[in-house]
C-alpha positions in Angstrom: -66.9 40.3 -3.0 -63.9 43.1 -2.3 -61.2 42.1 -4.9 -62.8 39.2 -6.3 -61.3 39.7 -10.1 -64.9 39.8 -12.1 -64.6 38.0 -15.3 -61.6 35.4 -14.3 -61.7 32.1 -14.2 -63.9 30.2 -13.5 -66.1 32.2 -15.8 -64.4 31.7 -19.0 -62.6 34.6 -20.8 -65.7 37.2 -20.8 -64.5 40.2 -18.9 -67.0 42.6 -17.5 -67.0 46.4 -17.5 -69.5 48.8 -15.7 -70.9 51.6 -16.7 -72.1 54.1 -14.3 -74.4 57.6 -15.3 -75.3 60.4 -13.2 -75.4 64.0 -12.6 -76.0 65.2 -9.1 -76.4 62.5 -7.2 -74.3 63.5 -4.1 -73.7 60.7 -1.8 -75.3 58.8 -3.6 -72.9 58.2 -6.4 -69.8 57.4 -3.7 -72.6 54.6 -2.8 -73.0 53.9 -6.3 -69.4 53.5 -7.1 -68.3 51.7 -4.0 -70.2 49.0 -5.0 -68.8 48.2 -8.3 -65.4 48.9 -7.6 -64.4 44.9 -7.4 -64.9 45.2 -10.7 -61.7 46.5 -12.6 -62.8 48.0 -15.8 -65.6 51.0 -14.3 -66.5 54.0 -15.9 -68.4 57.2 -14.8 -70.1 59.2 -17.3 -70.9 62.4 -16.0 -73.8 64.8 -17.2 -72.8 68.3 -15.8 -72.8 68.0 -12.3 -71.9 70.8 -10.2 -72.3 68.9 -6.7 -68.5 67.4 -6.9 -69.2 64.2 -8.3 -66.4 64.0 -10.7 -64.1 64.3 -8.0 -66.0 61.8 -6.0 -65.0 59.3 -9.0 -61.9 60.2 -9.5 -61.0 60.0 -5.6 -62.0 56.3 -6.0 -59.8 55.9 -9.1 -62.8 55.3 -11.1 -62.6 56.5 -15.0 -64.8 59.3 -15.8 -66.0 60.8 -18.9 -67.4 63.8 -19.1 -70.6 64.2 -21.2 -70.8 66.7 -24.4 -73.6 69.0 -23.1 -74.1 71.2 -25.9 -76.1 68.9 -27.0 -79.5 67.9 -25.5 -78.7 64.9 -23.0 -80.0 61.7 -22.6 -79.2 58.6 -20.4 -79.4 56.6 -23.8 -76.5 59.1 -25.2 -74.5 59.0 -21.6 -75.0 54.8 -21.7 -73.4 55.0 -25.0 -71.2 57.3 -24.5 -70.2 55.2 -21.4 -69.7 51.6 -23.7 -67.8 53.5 -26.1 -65.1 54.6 -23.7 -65.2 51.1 -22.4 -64.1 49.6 -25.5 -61.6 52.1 -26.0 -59.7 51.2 -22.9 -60.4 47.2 -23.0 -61.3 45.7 -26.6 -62.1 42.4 -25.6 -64.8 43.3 -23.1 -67.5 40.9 -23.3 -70.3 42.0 -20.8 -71.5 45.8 -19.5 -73.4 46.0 -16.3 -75.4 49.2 -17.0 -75.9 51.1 -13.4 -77.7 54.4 -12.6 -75.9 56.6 -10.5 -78.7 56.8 -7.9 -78.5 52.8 -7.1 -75.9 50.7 -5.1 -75.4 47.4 -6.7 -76.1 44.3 -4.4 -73.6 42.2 -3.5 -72.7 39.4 -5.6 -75.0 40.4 -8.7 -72.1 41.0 -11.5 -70.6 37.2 -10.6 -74.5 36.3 -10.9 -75.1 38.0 -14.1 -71.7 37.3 -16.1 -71.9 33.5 -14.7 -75.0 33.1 -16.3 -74.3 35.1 -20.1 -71.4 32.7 -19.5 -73.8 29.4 -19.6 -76.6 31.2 -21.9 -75.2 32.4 -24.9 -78.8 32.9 -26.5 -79.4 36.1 -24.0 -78.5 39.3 -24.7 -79.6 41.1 -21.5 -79.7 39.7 -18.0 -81.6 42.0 -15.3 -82.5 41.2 -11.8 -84.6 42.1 -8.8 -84.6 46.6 -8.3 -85.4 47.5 -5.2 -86.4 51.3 -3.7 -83.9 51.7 -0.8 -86.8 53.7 1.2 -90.0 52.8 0.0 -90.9 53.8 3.7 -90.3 57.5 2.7 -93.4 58.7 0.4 -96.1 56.4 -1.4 -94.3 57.6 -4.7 -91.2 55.6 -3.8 -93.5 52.8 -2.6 -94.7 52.7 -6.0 -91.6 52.6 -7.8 -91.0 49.4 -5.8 -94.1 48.1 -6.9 -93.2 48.5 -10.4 -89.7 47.2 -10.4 -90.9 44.0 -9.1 -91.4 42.2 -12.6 -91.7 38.6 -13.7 -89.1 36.2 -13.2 -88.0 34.4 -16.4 -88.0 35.6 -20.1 -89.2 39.0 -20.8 -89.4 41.6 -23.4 -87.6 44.3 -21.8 -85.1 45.7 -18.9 -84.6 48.5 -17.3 -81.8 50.9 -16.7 -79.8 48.8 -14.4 -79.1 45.6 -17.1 -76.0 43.2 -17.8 -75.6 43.2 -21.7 -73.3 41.0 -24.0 -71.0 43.8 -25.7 -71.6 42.3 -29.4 -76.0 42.2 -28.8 -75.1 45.5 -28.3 -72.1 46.5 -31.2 -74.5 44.3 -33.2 -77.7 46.5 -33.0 -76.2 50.0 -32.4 -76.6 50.8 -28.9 -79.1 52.7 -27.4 -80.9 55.0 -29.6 -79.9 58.8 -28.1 -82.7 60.5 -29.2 -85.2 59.2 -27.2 -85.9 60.8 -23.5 -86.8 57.6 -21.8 -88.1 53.9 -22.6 -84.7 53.6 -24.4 -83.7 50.2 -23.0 -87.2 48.9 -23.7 -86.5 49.8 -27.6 -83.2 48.6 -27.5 -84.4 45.2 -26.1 -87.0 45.4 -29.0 -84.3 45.9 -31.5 -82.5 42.6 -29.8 -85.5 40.4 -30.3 -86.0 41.0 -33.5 -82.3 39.8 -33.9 -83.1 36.7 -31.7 -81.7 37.6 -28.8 -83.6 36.9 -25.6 -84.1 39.1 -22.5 -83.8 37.6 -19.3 -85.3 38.6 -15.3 -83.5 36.7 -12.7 -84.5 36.0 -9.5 -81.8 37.3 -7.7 -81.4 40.8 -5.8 -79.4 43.3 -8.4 -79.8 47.1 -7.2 -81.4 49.2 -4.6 -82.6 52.5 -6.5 -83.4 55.5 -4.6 -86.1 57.0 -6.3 -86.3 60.3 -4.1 -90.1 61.3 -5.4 -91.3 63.0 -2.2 -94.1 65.6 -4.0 -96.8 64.9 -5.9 -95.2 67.2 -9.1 -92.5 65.2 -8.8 -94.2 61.9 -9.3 -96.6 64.3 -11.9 -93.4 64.8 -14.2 -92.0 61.1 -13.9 -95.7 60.1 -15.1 -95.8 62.5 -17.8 -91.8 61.3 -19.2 -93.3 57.8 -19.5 -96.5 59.3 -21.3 -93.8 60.6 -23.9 -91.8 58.0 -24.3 -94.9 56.0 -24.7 -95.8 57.8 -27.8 -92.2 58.0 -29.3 -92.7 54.5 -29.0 -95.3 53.4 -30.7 -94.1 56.6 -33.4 -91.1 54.2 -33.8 -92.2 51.1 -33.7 -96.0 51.0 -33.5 -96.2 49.1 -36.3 -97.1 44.9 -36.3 -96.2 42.6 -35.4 -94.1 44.5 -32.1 -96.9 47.4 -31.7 -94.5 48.6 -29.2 -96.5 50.8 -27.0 -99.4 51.3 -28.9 -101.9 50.3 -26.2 -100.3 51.8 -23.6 -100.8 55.6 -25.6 -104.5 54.7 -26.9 -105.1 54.0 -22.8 -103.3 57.6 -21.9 -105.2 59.1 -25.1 -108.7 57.6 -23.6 -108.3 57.7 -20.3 -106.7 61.4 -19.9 -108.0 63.0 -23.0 -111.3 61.6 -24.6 -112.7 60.7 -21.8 -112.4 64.3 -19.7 -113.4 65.8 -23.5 -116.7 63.9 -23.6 -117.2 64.6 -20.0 -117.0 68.3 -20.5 -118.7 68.5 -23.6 -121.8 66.7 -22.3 -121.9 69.1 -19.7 -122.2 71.8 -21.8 -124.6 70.5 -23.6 -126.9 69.9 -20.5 -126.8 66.0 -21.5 -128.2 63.8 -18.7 -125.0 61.6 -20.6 -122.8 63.9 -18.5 -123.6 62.1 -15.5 -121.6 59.2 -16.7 -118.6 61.1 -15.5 -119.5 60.4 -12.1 -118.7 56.9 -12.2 -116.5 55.9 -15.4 -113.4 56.9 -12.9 -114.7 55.0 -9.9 -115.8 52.0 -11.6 -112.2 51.8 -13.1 -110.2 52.8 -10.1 -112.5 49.4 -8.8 -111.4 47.3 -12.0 -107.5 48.4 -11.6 -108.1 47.6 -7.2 -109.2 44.1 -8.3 -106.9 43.4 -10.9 -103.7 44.8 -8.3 -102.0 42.0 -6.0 -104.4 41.3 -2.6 -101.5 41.0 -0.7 -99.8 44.3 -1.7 -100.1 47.0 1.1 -100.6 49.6 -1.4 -103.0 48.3 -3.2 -105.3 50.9 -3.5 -102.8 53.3 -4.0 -101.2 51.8 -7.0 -105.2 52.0 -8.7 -105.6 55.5 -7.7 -102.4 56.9 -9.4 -103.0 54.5 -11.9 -106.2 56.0 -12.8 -104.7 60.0 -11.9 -101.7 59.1 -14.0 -103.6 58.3 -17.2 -104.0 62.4 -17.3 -100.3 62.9 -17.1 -99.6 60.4 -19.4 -101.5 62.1 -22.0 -99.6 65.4 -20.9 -96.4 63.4 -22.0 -98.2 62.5 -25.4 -99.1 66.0 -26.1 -95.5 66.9 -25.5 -94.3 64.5 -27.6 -96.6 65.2 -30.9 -96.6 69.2 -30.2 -92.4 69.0 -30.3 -92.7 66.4 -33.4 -95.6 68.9 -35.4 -93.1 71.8 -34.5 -89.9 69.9 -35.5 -88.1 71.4 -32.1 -84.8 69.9 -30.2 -86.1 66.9 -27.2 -86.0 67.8 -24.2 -85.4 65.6 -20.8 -88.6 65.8 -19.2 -86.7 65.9 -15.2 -88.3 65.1 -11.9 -85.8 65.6 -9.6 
């Protein structure tokens, strides 16, 4: 793919850009960048690293912009800040290729991706398959794996690594910078209800590497989507999108109510309190039956499912105690 001029004929006239964000991410940016560098129009938005990686972009001759951080950061504000320098340098850019700094892309995905926003002009977003380079390493990353493996064909939502038309996204704003995570899920949101579509592939696009080797760390990841669950459904909870609205009242339940009751029982000395001894087990079962029987992990992916319901709610009760209080949003980090 070396040299291939992305965007040329026999695409049609839509040029492609990528936008890369990071901060920290060692070799792994030079990766990162290396991989996108057939395309001509790249740019690296940088948020305060202090590991060299500006220099590792500009040795490649790739275009970096470095991120404003008196203000609070967010990938959402880096992505934008990313597109806007884009279109600063090249106008008539018709397609982004979103990429976080920790992924390589695969070989052959932005001719895949702009080929077909070429041939579907109804889609807004094109995403393919993620993979965790070394889901070998910890059941964390083995995890992450598991979840990037979505369904093929229309969806609601991408993730961070995501092809998008340039006017879907001049047309709805960009991302929304204010929120900590689930920003591409509310900015696909915010597409659909413009008639857009959203679009999965099935066709290799990145290899991520996660790097959750603790058990905080994979505590913290679990308690960021907790929060961005509840910004969420504050946002847009509403009918007919309810966006995220069963996924809190599940954290709320499951981490919250539920222990509450438990405890409460207890103190009372209510022979009710020995429904604590199975309400977990019996859905750690459910969530083991439900899970794919060919999955190696399978009983894995229903445990933390069932332990990350308490971190989850963690990430809600971050999320209403900064909103009661009125204070700045944080990035919740895990590594």
């Amino acid at each position: 793919m070396a040299g291939v001029p992305i965007g040329l004929a026999p695409l049609g006239p839509m040029r492609l850009g990528v936008v890369v964000i990071g901060r920290n991410e060692g070799e792994r940016l030079r990766v990162c960048l290396r991989s996108v560098l057939a395309c001509p129009r790249v740019v690296y938005v940088d948020s305060g690293s202090t590991d060299g990686s500006v220099a590792v972009a500009e040795e490649l001759g790739v275009a970096v912009h470095r991120l404003d951080m008196s203000r609070p950061f967010t990938a959402a504000r880096a992505r934008n800040a990313g597109f806007e320098q884009l279109l600063a340098t090249d106008a008539d850019i018709g397609v982004v290729q979103f990429v976080d700094g920790d992924c390589e892309v695969v070989a052959g995905w932005l001719r895949t991706a702009l080929a077909f926003l070429v041939a579907r002009p109804d889609v807004a977003v094109v995403c393919g398959r993620r993979r965790e380079r070394f889901p070998e390493r910890s059941i964390y990353n083995r995890l992450c794996d598991i979840e990037w493996n979505t369904p093929v064909g229309e969806t609601r939502a991408c993730g961070g690594d995501a092809a998008i038309r340039a006017s879907a996204l001049r047309e709805t704003g960009g991302f929304r910078a204010d929120l900590i995570a689930g920003e591409e899920p509310e900015l696909c949101l915010r597409l659909r209800a413009k008639d857009w579509k959203i679009w999965r592939l099935d066709a290799e696009m990145t290899r991520h590497d996660a790097a959750i080797l603790t058990f905080r760390q994979w505590w913290q990841r679990t308690s960021r989507a907790g929060y961005a669950y509840a910004q969420g459904a504050h946002l847009h909870g509403r009918p007919p999108e309810r966006h995220w609205v069963r996924e809190s009242r599940s954290a709320w339940v499951w981490g919250a109510v539920v222990p509450a009751l438990i405890v409460g029982l207890s103190l009372l000395s209510s022979p009710m309190a020995l429904f604590g001894l199975v309400v977990y087990p019996i859905q750690f079962l459910r969530l083991y039956a439900k899970a794919n029987p060919k999955s190696p992990a399978r009983g894995a992916s229903a445990l933390f499912l069932v332990i990350g319901k308490f971190s989850e709610a963690r990430g809600q009760m971050m999320f209403w105690s900064r909103q009661l209080r009125g204070g700045d949003f944080r990035l919740i980090e895990y590594k």
